[in-house]
KESE-70318 format. One record per atom (N, C-alpha, C): x, y, z; residue in three letters. Coordinates in steps of 0.05 Angstrom, whole numbers, padded with zeros to 5 digits, always signed. Layout:
XYZALA ...
//
This chain:
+02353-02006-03004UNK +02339-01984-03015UNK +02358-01961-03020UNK +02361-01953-03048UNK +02376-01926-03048UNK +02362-01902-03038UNK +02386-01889-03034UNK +02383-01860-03016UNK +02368-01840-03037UNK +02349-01824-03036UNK +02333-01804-03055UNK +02356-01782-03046UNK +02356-01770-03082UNK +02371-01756-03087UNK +02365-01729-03082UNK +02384-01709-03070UNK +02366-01684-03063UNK +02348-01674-03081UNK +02332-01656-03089UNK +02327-01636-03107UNK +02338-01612-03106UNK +02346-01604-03129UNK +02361-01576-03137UNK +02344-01551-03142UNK +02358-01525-03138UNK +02341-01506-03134UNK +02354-01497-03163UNK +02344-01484-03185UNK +02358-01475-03206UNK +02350-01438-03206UNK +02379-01434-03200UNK +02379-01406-03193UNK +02378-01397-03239UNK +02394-01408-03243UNK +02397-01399-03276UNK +02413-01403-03288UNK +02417-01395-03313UNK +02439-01403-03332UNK +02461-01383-03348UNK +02485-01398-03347UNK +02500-01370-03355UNK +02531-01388-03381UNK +02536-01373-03396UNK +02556-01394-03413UNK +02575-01415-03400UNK +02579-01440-03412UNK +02591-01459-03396UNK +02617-01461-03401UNK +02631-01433-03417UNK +02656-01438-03412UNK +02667-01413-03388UNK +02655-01403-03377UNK +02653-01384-03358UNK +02666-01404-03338UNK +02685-01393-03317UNK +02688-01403-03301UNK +02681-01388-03276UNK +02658-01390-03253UNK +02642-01385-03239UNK +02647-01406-03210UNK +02652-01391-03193UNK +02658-01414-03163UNK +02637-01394-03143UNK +02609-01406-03140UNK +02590-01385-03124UNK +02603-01384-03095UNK +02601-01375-03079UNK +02601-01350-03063UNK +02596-01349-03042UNK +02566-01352-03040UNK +02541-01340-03027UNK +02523-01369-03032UNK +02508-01357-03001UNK +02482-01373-02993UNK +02460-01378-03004UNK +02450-01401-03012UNK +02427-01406-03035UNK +02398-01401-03010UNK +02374-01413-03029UNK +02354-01412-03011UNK +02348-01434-02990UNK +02369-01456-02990UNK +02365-01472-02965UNK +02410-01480-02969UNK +02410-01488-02933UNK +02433-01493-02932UNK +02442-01514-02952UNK +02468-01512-02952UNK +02479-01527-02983UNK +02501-01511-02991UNK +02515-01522-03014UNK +02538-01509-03027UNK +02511-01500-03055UNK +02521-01479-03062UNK +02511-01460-03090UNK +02529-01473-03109UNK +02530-01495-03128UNK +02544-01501-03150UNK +02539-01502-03177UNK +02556-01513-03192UNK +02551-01506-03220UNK +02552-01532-03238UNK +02533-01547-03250UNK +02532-01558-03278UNK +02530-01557-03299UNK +02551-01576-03308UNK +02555-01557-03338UNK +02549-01573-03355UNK +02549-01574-03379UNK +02548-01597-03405UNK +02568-01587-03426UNK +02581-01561-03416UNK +02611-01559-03434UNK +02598-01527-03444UNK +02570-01536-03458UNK +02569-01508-03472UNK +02544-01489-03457UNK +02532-01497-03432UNK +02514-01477-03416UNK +02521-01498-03390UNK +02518-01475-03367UNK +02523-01480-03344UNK +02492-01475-03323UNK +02487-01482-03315UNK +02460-01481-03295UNK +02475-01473-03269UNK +02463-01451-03253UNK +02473-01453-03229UNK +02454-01466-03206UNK +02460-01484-03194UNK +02444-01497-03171UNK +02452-01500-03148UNK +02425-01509-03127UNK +02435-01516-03102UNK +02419-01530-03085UNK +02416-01540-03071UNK +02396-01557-03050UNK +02376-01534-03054UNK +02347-01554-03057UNK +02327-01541-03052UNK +02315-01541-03032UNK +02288-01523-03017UNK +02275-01532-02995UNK +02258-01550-02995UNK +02245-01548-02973UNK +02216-01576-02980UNK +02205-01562-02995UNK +02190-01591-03010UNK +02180-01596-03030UNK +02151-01577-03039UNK +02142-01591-03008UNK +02117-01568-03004UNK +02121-01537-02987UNK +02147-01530-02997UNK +02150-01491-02984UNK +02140-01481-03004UNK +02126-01470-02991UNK +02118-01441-03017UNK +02149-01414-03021UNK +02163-01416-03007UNK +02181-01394-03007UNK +02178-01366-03001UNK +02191-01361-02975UNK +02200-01345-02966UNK +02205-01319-02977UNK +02203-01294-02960UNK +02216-01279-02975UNK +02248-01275-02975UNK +02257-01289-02946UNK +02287-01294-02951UNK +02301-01318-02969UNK +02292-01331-02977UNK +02283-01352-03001UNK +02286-01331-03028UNK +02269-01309-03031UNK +02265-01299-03049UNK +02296-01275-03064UNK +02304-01268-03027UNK +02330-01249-03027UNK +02348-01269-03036UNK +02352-01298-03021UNK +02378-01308-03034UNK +02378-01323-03057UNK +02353-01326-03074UNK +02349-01324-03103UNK +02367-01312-03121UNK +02358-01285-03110UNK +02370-01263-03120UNK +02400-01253-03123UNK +02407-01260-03090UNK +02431-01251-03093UNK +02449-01269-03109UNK +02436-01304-03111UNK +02456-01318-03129UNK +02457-01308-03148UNK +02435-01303-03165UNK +02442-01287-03195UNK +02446-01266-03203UNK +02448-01251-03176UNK +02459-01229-03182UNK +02491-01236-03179UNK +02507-01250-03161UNK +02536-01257-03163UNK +02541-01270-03185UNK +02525-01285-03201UNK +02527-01301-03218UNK +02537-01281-03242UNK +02517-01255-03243UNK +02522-01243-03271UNK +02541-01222-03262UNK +02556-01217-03247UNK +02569-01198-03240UNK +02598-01214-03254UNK +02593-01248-03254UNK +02623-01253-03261UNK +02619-01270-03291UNK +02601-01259-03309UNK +02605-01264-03328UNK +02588-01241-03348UNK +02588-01245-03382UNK +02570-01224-03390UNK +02546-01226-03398UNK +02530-01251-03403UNK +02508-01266-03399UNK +02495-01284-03384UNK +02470-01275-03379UNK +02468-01294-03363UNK +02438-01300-03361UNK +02412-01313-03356UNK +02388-01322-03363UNK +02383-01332-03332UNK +02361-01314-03312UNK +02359-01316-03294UNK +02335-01344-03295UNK +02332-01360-03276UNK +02302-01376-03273UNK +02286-01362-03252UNK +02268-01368-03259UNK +02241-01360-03248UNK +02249-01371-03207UNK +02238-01352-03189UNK +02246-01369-03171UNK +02225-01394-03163UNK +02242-01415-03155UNK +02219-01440-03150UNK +02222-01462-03166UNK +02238-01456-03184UNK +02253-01476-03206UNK +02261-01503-03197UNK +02259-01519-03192UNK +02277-01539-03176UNK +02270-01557-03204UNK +02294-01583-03199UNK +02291-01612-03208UNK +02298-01630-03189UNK +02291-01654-03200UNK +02291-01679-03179UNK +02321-01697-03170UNK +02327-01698-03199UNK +02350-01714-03189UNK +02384-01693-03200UNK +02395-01687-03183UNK +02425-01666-03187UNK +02431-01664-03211UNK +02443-01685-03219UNK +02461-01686-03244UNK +02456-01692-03272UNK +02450-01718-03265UNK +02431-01726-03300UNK +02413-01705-03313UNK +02395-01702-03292UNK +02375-01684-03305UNK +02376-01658-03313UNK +02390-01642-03298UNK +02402-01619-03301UNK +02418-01619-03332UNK +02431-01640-03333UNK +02457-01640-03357UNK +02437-01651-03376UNK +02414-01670-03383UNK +02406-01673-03398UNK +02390-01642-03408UNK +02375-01640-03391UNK +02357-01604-03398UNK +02383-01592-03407UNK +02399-01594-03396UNK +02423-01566-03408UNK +02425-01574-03443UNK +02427-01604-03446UNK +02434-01617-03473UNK +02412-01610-03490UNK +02385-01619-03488UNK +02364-01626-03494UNK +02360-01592-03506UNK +02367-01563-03489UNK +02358-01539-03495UNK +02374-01520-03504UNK +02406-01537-03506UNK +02426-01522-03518UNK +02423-01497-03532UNK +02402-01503-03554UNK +02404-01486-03582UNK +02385-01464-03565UNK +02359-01469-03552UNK +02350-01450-03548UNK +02365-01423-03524UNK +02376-01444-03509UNK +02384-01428-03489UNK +02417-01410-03501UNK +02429-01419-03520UNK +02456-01411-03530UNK +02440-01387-03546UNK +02419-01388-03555UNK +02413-01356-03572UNK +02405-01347-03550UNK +02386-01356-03524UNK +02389-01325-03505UNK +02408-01321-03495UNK +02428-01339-03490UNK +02447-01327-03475UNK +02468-01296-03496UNK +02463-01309-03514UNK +02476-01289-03542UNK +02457-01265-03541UNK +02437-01263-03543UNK +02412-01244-03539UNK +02424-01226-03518UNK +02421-01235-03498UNK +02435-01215-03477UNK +02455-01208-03474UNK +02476-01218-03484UNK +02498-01215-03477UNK +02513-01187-03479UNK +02517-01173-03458UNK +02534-01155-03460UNK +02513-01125-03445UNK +02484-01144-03446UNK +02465-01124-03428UNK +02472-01129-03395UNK +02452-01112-03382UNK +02458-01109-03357UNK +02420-01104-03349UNK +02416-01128-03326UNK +02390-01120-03316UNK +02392-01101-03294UNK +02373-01088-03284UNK +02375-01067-03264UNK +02346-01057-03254UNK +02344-01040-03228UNK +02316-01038-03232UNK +02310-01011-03222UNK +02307-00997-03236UNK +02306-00972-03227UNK +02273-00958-03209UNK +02276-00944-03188UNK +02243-00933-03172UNK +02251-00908-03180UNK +02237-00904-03179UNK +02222-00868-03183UNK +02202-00854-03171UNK +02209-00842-03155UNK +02188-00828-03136UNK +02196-00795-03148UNK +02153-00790-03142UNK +02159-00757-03143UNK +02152-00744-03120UNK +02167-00726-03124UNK +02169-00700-03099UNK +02135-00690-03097UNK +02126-00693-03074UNK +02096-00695-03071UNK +02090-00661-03077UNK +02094-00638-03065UNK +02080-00612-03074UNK +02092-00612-03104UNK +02114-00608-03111UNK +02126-00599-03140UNK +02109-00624-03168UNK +02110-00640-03158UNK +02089-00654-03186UNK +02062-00638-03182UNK +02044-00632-03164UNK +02028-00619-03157UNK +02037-00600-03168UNK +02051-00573-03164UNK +02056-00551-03175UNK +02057-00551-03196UNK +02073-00575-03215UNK +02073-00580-03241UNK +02038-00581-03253UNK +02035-00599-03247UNK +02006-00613-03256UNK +01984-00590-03264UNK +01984-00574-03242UNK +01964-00538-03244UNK +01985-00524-03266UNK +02008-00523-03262UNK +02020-00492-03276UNK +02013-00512-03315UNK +02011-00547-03319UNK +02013-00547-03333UNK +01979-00554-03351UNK +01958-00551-03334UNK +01938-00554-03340UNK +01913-00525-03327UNK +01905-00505-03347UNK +01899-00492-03339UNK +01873-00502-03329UNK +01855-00518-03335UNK +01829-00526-03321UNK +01828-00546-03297UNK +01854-00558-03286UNK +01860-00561-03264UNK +01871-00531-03250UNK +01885-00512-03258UNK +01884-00496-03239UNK +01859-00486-03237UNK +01848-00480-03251UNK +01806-00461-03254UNK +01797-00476-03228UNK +01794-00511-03232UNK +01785-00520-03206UNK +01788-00518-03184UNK +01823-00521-03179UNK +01825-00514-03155UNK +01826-00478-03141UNK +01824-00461-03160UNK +01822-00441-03150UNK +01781-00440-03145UNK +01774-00449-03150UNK +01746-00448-03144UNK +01741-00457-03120UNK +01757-00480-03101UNK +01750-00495-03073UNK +01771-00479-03065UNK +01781-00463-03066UNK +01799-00449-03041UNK +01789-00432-03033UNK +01784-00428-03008UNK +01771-00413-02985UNK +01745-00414-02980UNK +01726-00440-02996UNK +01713-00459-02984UNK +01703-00478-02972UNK +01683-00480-02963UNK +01674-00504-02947UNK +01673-00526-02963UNK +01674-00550-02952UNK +01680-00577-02964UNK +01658-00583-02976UNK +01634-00577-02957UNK +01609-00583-02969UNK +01594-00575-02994UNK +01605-00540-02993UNK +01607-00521-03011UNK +01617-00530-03040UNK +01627-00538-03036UNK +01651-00539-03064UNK +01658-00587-03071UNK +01643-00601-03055UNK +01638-00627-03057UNK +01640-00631-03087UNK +01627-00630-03106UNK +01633-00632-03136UNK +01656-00627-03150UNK +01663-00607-03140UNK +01689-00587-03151UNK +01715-00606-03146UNK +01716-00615-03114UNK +01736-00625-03111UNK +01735-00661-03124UNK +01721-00663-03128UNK +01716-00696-03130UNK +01723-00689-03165UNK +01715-00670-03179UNK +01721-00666-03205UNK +01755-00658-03209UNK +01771-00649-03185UNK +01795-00636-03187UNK +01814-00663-03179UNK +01800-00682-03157UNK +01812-00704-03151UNK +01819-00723-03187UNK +01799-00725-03198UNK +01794-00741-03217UNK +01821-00727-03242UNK +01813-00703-03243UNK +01833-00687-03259UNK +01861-00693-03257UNK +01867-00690-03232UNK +01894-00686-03226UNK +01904-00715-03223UNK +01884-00743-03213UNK +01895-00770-03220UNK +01896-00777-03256UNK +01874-00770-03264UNK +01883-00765-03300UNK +01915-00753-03301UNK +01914-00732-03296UNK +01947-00721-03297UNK +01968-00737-03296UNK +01965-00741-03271UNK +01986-00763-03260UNK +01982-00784-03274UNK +01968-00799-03281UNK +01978-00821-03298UNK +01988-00816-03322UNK +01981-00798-03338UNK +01985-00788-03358UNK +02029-00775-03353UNK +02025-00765-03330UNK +02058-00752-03328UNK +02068-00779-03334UNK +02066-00801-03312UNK +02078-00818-03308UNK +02074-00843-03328UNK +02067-00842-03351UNK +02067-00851-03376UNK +02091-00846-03383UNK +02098-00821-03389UNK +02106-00799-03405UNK +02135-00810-03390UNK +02141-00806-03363UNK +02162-00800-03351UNK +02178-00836-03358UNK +02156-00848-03361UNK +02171-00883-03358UNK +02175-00886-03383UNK +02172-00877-03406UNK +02176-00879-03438UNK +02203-00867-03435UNK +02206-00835-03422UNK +02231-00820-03414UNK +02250-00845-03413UNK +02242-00861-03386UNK +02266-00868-03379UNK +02276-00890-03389UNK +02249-00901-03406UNK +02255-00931-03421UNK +02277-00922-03448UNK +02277-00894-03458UNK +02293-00891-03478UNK +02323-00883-03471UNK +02322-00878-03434UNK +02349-00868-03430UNK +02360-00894-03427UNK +02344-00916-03414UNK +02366-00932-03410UNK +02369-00958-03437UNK +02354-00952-03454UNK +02367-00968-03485UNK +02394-00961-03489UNK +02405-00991-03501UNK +02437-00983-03509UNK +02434-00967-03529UNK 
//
């Protein structure tokens, strides 16, 4: 009876004349290596069982492979995590063959970009400050519930709540278009 061949975890794909020697720890023990078919390279590595749903440290050393991966080349086409195939070599090198053309225009597509991920938090009173100095019928409202009772003023504020979450989605539209045009090449 032959031995079953591991299954591979496919971290992604990056040009196969790149020369790339991983590094770093995949999502199960194993060496992180590379197959190639000459003209796209897959990076892989032992996968986990079959039936893991994956981890979130599973999910970090995903990541960090393709993030080492594109650090040492200028394209690169991450996989989805959870990717695996069955048998190492053949299969891998046939998919690499079989998708050449598609995968050689993304890798060209990207090439020379950089993924990244930027958070954005706002300063909790000053968006507030903003929000009133920039909407006079949100300030009207809230000057109407100040130095009132809750009970008093119940409409007011449930109408100022609603206002000021309109706002806010509305800033933060505005602010993510901002930043979608700063970071275009």
């Amino acid at each position: 009876m032959a031995a079953e061949s591991p299954r591979l975890h496919i971290y992604g794909f990056i040009d196969g004349t790149v020369t790339y020697e991983p590094s770093v720890v995949g999502v199960s023990p194993g060496q992180v290596t590379c197959v190639t078919d000459g003209t796209i390279t897959a990076i892989v590595g032992p996968a986990g069982p079959e039936d893991s749903v994956g981890s979130r440290k599973e999910l970090i050393a995903h990541t960090v492979v393709r993030e080492e991966a594109l650090q040492n080349t200028d394209s690169g086409i991450p996989a989805r995590f959870g990717m695996t195939v069955s048998h190492p070599t053949e299969l891998v090198v046939d998919f690499l063959s079989s998708h050449r053309d598609r995968l050689t225009a993304l890798l060209d597509e990207v090439r020379g970009h950089r993924e990244f991920t930027l958070k954005a938090f706002w300063q909790g009173q000053s968006i507030f400050d903003s929000i009133i100095s920039e909407n006079p019928s949100i300030a009207e409202l809230k000057s109407k519930i100040v130095g009132k009772s809750a009970e008093e003023t119940h409409f007011d504020r449930i109408s100022l709540g609603r206002a000021v979450a309109e706002a806010l989605t509305l800033k933060a539209g505005t602010r993510k278009a901002e930043r979608a045009n700063v970071t275009r090449p």
